[in-house]
N, CA, C and O atoms as a printed pandas DataFrame, in Angstrom:
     atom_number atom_name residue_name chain_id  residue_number  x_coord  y_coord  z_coord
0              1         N          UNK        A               1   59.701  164.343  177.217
1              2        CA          UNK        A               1   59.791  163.467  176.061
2              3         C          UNK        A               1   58.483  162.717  175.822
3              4         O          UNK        A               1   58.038  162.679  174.675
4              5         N          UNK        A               2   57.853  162.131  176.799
5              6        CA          UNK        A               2   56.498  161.280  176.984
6              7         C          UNK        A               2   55.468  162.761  176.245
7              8         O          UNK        A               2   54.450  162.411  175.649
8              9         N          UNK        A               3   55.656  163.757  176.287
9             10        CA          UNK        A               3   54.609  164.309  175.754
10            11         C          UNK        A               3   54.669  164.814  174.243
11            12         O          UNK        A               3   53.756  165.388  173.650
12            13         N          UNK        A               4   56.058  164.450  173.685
13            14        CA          UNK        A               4   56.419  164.852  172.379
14            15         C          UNK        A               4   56.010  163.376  171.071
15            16         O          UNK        A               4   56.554  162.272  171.069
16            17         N          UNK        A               5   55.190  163.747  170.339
17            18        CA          UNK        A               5   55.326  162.839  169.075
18            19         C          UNK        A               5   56.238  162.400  168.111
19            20         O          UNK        A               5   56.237  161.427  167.357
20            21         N          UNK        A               6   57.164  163.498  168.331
21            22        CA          UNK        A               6   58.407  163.391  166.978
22            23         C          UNK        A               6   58.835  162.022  166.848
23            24         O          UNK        A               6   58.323  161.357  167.749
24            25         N          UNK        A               7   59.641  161.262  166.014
25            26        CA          UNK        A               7   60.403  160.432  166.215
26            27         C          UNK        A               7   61.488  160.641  166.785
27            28         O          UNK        A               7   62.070  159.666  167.260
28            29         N          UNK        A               8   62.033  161.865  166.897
29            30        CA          UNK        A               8   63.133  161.527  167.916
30            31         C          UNK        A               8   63.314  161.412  169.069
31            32         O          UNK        A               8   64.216  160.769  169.606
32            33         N          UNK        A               9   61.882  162.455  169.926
33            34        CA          UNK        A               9   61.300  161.932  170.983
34            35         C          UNK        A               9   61.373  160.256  171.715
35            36         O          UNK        A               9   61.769  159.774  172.777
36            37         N          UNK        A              10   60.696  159.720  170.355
37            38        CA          UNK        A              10   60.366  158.088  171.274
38            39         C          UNK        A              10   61.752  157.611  170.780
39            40         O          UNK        A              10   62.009  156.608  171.446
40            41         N          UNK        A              11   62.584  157.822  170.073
41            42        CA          UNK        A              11   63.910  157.325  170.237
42            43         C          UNK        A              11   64.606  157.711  171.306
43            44         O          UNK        A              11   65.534  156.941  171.554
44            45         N          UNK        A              12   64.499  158.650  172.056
45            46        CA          UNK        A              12   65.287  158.783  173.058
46            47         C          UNK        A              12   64.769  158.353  174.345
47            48         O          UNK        A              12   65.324  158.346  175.444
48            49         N          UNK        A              13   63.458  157.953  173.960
49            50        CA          UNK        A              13   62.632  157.324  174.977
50            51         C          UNK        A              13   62.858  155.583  175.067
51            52         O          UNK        A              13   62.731  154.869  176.061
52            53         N          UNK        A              14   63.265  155.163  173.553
53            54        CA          UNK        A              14   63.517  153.550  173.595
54            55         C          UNK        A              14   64.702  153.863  174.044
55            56         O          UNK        A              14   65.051  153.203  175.023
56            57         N          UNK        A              15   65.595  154.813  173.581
57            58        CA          UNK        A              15   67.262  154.586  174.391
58            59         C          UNK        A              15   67.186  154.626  175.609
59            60         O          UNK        A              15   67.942  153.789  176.103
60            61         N          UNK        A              16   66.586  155.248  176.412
61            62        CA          UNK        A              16   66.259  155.270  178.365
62            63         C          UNK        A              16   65.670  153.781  178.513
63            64         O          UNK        A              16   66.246  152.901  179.153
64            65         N          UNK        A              17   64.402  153.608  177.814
65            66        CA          UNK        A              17   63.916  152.251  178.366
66            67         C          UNK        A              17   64.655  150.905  178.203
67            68         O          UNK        A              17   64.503  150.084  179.108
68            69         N          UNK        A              18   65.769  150.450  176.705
69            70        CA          UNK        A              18   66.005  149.925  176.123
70            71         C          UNK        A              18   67.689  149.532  177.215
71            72         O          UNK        A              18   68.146  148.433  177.531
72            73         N          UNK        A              19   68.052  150.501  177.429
73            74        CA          UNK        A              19   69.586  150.905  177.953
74            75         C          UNK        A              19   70.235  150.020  178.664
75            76         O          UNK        A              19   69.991  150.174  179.861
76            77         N          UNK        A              20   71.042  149.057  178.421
77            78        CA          UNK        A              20   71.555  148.103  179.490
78            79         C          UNK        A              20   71.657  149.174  180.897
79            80         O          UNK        A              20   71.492  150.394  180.918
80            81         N          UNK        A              21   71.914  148.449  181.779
81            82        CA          UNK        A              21   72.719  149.176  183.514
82            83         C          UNK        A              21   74.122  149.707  183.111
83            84         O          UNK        A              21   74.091  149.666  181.881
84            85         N          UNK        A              22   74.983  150.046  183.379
85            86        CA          UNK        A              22   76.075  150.165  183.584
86            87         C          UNK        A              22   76.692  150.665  185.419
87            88         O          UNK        A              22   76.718  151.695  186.092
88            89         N          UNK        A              23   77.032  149.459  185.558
89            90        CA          UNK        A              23   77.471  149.592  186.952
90            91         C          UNK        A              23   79.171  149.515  187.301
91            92         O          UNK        A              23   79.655  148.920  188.264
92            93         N          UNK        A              24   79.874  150.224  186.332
93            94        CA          UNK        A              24   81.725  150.216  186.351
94            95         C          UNK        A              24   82.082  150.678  187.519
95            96         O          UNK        A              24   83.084  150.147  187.997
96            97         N          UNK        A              25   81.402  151.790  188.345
97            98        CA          UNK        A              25   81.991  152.578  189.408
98            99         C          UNK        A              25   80.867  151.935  190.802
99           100         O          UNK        A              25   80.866  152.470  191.911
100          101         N          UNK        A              26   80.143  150.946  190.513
101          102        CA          UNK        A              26   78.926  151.141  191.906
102          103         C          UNK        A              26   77.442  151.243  192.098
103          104         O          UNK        A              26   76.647  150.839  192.947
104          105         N          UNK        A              27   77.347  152.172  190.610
105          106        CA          UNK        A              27   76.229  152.957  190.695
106          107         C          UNK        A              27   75.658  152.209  189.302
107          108         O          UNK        A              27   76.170  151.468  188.463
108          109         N          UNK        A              28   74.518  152.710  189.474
109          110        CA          UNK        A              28   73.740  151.971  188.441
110          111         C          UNK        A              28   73.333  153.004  187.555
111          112         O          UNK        A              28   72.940  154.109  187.928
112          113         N          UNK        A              29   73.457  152.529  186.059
113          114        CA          UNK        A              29   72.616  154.048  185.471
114          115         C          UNK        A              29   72.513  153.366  184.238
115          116         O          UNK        A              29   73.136  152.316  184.083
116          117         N          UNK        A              30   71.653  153.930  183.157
117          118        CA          UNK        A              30   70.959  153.744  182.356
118          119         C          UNK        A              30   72.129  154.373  181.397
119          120         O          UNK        A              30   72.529  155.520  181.592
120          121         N          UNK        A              31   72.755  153.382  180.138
121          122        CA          UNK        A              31   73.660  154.054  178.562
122          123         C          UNK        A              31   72.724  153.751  177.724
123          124         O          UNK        A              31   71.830  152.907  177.785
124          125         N          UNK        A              32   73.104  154.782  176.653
125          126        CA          UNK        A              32   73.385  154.873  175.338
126          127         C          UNK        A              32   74.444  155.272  174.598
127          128         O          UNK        A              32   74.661  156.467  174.800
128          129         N          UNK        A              33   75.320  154.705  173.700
129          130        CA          UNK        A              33   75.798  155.487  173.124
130          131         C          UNK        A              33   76.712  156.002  174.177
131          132         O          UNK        A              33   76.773  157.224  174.042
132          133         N          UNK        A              34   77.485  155.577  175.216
133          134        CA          UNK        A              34   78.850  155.571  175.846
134          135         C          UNK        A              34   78.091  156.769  176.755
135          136         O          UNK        A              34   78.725  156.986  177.788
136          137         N          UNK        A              35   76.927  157.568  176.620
137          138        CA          UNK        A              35   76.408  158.338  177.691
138          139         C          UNK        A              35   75.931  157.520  178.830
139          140         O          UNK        A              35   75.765  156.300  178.824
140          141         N          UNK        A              36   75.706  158.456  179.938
141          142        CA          UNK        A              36   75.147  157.916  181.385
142          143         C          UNK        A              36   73.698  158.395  181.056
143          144         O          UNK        A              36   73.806  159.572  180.714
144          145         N          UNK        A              37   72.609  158.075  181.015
145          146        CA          UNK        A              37   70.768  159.199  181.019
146          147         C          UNK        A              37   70.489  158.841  182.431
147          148         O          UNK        A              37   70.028  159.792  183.063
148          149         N          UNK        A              38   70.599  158.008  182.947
149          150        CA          UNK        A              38   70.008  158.310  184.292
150          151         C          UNK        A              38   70.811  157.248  185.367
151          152         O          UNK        A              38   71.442  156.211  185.164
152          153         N          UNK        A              39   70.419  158.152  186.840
153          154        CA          UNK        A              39   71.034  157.090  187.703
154          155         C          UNK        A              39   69.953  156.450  188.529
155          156         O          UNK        A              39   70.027  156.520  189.756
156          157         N          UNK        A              40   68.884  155.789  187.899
157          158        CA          UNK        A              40   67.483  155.465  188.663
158          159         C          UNK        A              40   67.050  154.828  187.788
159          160         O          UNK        A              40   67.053  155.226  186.623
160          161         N          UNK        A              41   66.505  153.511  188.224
161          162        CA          UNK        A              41   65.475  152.639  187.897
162          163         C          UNK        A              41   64.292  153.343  187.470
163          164         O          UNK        A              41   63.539  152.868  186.620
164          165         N          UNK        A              42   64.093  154.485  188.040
165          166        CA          UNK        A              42   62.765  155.024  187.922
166          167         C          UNK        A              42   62.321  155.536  186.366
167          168         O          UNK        A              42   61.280  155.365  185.732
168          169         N          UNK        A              43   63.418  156.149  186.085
169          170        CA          UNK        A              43   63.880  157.017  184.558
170          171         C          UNK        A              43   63.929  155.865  182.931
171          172         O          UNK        A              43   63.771  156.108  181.734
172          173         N          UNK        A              44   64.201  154.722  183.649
173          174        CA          UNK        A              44   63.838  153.313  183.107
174          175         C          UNK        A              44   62.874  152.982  182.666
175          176         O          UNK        A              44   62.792  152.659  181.481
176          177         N          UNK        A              45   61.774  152.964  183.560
177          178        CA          UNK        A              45   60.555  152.557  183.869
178          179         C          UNK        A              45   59.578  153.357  183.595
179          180         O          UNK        A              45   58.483  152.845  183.361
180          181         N          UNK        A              46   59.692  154.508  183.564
181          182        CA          UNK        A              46   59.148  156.139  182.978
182          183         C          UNK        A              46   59.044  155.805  181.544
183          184         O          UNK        A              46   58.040  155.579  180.868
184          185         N          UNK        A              47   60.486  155.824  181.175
185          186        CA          UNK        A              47   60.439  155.383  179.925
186          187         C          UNK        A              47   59.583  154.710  179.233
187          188         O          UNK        A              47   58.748  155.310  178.555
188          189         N          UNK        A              48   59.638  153.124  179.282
189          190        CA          UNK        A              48   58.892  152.200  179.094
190          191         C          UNK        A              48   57.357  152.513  178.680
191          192         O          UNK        A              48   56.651  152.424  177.675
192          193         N          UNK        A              49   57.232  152.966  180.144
193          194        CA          UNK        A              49   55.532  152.916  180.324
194          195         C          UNK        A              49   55.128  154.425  179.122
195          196         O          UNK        A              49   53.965  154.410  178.721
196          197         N          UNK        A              50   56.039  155.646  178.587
197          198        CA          UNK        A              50   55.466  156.230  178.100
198          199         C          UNK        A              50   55.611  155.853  176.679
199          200         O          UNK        A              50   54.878  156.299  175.795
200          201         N          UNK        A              51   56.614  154.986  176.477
201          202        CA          UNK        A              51   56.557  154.603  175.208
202          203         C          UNK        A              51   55.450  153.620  174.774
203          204         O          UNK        A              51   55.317  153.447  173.563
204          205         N          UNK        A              52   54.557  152.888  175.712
205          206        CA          UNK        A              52   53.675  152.218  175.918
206          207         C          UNK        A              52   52.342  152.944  175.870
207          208         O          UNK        A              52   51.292  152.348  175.632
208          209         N          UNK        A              53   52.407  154.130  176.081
209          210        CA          UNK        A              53   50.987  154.746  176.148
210          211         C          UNK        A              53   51.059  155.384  174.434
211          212         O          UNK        A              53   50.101  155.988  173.951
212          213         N          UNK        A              54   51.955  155.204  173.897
213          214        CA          UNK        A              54   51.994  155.309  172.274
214          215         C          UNK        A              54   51.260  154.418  170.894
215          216         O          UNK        A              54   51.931  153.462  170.506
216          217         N          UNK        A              55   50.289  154.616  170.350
217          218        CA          UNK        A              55   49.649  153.335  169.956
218          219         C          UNK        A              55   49.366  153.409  168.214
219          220         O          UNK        A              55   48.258  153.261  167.697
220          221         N          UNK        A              56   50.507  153.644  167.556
221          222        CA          UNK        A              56   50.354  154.175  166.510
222          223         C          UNK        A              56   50.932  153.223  165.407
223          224         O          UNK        A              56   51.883  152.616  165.897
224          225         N          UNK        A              57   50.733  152.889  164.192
225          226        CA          UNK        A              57   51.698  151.631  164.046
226          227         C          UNK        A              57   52.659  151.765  163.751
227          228         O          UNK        A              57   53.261  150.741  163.429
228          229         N          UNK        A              58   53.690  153.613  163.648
229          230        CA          UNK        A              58   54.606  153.794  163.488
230          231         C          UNK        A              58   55.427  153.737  165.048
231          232         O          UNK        A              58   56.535  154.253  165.193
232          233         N          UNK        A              59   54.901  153.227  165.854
233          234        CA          UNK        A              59   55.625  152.812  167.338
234          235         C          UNK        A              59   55.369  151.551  167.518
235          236         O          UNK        A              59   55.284  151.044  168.636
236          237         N          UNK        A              60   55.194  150.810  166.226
237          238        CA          UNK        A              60   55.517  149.059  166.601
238          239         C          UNK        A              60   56.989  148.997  166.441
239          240         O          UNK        A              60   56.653  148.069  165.706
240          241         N          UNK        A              61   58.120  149.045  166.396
241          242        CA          UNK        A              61   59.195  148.893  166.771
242          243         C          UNK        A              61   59.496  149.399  167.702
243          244         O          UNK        A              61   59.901  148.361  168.226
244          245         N          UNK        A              62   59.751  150.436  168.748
245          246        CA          UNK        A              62   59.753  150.683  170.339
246          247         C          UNK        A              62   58.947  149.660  170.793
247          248         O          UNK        A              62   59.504  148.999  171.669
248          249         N          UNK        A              63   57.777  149.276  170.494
249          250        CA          UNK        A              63   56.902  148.894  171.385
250          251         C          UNK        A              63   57.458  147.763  171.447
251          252         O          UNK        A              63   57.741  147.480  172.611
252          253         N          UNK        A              64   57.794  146.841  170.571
253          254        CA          UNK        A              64   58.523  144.962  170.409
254          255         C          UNK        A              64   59.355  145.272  171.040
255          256         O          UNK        A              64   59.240  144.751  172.150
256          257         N          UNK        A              65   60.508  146.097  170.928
257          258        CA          UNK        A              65   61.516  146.369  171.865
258          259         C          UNK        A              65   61.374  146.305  173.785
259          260         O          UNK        A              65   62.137  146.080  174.725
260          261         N          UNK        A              66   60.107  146.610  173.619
261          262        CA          UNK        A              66   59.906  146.530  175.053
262          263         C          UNK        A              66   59.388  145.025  175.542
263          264         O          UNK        A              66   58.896  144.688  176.619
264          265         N          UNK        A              67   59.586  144.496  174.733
265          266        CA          UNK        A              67   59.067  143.147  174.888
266          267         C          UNK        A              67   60.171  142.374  174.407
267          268         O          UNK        A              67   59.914  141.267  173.934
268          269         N          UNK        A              68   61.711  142.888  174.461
269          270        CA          UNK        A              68   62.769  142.384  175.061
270          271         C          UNK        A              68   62.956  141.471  175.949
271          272         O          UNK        A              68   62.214  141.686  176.907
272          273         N          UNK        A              69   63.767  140.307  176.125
273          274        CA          UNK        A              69   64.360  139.684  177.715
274          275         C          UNK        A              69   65.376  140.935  178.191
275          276         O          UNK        A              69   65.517  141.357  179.339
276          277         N          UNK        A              70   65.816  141.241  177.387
277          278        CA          UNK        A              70   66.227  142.881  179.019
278          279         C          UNK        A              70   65.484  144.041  179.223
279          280         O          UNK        A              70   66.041  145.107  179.483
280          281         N          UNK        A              71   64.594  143.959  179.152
281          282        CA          UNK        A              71   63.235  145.340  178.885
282          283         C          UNK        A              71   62.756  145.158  180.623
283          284         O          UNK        A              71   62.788  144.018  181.086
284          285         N          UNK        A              72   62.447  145.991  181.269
285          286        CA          UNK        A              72   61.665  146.172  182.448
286          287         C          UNK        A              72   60.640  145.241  182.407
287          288         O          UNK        A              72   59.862  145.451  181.476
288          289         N          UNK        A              73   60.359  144.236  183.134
289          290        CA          UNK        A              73   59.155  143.538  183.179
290          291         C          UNK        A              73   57.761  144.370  183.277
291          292         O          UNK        A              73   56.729  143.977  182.734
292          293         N          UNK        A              74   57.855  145.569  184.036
293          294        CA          UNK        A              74   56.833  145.735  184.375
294          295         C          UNK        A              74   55.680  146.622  182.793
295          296         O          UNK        A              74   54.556  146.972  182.432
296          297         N          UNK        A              75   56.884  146.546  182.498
297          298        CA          UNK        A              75   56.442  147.304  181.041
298          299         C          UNK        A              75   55.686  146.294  179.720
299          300         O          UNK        A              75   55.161  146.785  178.721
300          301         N          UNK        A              76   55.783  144.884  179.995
301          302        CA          UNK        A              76   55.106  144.288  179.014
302          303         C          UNK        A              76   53.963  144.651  179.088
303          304         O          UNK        A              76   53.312  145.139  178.164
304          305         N          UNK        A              77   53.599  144.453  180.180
305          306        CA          UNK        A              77   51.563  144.189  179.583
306          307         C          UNK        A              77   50.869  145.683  179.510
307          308         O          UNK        A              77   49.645  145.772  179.602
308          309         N          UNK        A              78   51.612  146.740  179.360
309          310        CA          UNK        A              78   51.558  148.017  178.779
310          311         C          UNK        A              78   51.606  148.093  177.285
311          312         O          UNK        A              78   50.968  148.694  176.420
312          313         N          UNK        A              79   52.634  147.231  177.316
313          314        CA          UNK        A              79   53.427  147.270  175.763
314          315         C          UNK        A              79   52.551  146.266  174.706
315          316         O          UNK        A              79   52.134  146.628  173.605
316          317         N          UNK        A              80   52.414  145.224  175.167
317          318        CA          UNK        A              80   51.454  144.184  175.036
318          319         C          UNK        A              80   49.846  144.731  174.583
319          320         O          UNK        A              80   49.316  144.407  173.520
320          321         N          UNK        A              81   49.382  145.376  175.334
321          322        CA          UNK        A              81   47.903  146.003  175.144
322          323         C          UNK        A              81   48.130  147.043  174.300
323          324         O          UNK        A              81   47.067  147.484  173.864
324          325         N          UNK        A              82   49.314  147.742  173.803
325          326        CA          UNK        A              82   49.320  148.614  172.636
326          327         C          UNK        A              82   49.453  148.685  171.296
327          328         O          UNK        A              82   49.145  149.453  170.385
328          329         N          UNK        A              83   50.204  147.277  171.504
329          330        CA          UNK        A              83   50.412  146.616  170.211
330          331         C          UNK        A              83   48.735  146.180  169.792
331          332         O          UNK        A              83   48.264  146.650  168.756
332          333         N          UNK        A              84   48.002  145.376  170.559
333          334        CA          UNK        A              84   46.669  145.119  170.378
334          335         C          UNK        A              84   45.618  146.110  169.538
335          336         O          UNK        A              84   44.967  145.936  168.507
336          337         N          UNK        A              85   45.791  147.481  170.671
337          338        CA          UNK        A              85   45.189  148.543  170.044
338          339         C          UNK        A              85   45.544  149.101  168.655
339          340         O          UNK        A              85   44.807  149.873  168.042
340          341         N          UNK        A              86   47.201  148.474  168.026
341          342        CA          UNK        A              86   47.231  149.036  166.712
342          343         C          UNK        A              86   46.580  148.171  166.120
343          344         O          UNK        A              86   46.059  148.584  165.084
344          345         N          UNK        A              87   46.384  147.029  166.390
345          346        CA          UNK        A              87   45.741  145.669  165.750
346          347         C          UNK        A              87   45.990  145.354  164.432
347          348         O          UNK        A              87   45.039  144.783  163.900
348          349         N          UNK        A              88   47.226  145.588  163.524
349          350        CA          UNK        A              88   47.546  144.821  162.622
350          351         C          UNK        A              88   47.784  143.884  162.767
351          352         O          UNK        A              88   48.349  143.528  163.801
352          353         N          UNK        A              89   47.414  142.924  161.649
353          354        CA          UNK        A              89   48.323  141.706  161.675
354          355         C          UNK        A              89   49.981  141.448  161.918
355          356         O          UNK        A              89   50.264  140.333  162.357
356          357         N          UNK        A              90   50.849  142.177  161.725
357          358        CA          UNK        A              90   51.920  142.349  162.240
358          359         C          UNK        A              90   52.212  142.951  163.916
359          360         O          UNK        A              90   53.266  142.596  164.445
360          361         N          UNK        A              91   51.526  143.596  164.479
361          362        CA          UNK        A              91   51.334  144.103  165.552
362          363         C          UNK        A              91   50.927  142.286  166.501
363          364         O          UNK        A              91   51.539  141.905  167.499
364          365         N          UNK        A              92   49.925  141.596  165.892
365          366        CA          UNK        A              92   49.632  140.486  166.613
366          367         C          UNK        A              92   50.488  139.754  166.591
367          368         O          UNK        A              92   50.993  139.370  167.646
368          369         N          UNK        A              93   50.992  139.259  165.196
369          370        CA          UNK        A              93   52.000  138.707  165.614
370          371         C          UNK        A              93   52.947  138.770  166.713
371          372         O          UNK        A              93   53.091  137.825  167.489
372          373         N          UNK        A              94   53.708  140.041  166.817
373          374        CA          UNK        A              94   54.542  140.278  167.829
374          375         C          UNK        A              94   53.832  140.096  169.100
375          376         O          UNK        A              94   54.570  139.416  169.813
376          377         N          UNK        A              95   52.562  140.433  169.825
377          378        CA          UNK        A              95   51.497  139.503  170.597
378          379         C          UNK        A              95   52.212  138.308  170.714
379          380         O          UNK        A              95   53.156  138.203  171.497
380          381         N          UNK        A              96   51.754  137.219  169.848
381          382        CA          UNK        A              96   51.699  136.402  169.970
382          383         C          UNK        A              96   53.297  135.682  170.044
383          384         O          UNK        A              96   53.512  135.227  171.167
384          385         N          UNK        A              97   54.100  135.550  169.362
385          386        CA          UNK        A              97   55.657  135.490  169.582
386          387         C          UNK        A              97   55.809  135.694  171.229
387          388         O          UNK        A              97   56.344  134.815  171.904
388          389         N          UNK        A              98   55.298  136.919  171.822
389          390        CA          UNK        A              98   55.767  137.230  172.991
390          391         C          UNK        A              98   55.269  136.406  174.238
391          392         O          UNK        A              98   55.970  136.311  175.245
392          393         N          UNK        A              99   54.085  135.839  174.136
393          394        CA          UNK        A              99   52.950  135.211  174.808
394          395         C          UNK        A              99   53.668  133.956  175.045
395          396         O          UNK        A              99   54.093  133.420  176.068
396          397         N          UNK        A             100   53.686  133.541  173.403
397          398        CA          UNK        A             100   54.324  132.037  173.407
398          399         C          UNK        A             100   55.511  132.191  173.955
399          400         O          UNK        A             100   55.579  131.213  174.699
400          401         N          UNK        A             101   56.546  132.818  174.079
401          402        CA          UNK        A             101   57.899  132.696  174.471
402          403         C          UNK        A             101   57.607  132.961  176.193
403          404         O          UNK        A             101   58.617  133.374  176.764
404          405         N          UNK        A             102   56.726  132.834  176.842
405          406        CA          UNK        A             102   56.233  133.139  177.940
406          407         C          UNK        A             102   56.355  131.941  179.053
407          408         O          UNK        A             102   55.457  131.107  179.173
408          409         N          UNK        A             103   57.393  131.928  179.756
409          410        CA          UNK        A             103   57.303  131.005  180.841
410          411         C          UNK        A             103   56.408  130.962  181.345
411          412         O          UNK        A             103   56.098  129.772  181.406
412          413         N          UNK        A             104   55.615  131.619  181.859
413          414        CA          UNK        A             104   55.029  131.752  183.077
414          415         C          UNK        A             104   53.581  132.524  182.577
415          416         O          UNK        A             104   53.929  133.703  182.510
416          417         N          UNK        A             105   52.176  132.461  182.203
417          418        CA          UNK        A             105   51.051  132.421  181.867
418          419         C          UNK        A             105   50.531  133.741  182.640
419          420         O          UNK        A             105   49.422  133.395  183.048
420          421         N          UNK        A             106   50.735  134.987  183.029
421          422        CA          UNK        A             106   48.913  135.619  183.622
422          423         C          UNK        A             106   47.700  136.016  183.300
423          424         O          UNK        A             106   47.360  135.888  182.124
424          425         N          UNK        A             107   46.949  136.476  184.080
425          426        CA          UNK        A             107   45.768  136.700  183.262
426          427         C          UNK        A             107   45.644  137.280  182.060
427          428         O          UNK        A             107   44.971  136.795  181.151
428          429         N          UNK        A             108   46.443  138.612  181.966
429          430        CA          UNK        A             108   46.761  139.370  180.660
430          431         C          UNK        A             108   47.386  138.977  179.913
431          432         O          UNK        A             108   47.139  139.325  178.759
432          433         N          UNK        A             109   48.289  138.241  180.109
433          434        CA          UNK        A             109   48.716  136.870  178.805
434          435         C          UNK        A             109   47.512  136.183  178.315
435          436         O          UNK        A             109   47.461  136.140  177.086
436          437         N          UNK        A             110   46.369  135.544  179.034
437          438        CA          UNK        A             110   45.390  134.533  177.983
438          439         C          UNK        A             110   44.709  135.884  177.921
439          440         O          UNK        A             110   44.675  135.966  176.693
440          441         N          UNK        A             111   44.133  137.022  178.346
441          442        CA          UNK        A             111   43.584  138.147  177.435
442          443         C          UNK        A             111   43.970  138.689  176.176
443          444         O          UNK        A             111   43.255  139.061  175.246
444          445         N          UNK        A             112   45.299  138.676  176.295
445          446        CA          UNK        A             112   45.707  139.107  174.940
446          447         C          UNK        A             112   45.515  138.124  174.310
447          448         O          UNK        A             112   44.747  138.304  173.365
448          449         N          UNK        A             113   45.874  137.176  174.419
449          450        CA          UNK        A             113   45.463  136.108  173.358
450          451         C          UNK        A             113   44.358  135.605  172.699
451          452         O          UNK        A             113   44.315  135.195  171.539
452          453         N          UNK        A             114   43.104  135.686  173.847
453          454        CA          UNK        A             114   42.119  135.900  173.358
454          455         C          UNK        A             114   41.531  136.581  172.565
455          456         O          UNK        A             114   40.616  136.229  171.821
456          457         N          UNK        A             115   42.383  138.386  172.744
457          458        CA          UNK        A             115   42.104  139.446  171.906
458          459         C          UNK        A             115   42.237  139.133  170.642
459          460         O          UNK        A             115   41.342  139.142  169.797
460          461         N          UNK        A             116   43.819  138.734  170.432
461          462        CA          UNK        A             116   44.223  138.379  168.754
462          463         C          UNK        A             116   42.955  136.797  168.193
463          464         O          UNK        A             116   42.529  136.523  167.071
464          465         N          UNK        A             117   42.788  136.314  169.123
465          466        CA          UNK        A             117   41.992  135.246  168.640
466          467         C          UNK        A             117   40.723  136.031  167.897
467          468         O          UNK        A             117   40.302  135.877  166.750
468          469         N          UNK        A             118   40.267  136.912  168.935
469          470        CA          UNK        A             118   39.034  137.454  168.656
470          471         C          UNK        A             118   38.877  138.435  166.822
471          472         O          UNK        A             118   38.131  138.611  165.858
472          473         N          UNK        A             119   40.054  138.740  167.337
473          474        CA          UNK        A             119   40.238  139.553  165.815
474          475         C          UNK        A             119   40.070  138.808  164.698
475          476         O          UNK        A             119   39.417  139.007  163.674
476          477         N          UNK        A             120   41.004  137.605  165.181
477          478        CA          UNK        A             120   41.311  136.623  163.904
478          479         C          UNK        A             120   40.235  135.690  163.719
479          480         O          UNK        A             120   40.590  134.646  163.172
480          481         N          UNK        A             121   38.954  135.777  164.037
481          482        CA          UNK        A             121   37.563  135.535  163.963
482          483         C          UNK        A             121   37.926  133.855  164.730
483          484         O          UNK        A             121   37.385  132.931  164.123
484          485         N          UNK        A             122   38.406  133.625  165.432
485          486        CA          UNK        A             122   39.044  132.063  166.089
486          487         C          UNK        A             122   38.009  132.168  167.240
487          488         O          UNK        A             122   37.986  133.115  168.027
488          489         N          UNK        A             123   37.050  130.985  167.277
489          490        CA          UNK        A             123   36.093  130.908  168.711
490          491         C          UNK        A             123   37.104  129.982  169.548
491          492         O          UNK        A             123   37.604  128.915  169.190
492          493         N          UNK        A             124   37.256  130.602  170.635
493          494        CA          UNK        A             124   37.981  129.394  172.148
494          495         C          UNK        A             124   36.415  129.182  172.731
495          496         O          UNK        A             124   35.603  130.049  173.053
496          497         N          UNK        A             125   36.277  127.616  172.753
497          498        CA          UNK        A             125   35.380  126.913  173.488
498          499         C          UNK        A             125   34.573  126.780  172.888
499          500         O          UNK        A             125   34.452  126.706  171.665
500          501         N          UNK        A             126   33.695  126.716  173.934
501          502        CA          UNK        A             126   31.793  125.896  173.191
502          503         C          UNK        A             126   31.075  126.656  172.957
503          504         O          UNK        A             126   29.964  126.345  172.530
């Protein structure tokens, strides 16, 4: 799927990454749509990150999606730096929304921010 462009490709790629758990019997696995797609965190996270290596501005909706409160953490600052690379003004926005809603600050949080600053011709400092 990570190597297909179609749209239905990265839709079935936001449905893996996107997918609540479903744990009724024990086991953990990834739904859509009353299906089981996987029984691994891993298939999750696969997901994510290939929908992240997508940088087109017709994958700014997967990509915000991954910048969910139930989205894999490890997948923001993938998701985060792709949105950048489409660099619309709508693309930053969602940047920035995500940054600010940000408990907790890392380095690639004030990078991105800097990035959209930079775009948006905004000098930080002296």
């Amino acid at each position: 799927l990570a190597a297909r462009p179609e749209a239905e490709a990265t839709g079935a790629l936001l449905g893996l990454a996107t997918a609540p758990p479903d744990r009724r019997d024990g086991e953990t696995y990834a739904t859509s749509g009353g299906h089981r797609l996987s029984g691994s965190a891993p298939a999750r996270e696969a997901a994510s990150l290939a929908l992240a290596e997508r940088g087109s501005a017709r994958d700014l909706t997967p990509l915000t999606a991954l910048l969910g409160p139930d989205s894999w953490f490890g997948a923001h600052e993938t998701a985060v730096q792709a949105l950048l690379r489409i660099g619309t003004e709508e693309a930053h926005e969602h940047v920035l929304a995500f940054c600010f809603g940000t408990k907790h600050f890392y380095t690639w949080h004030v990078g991105a921010l800097d990035a959209v600053a930079a775009a948006r011709g905004v000098r930080l400092g002296p």
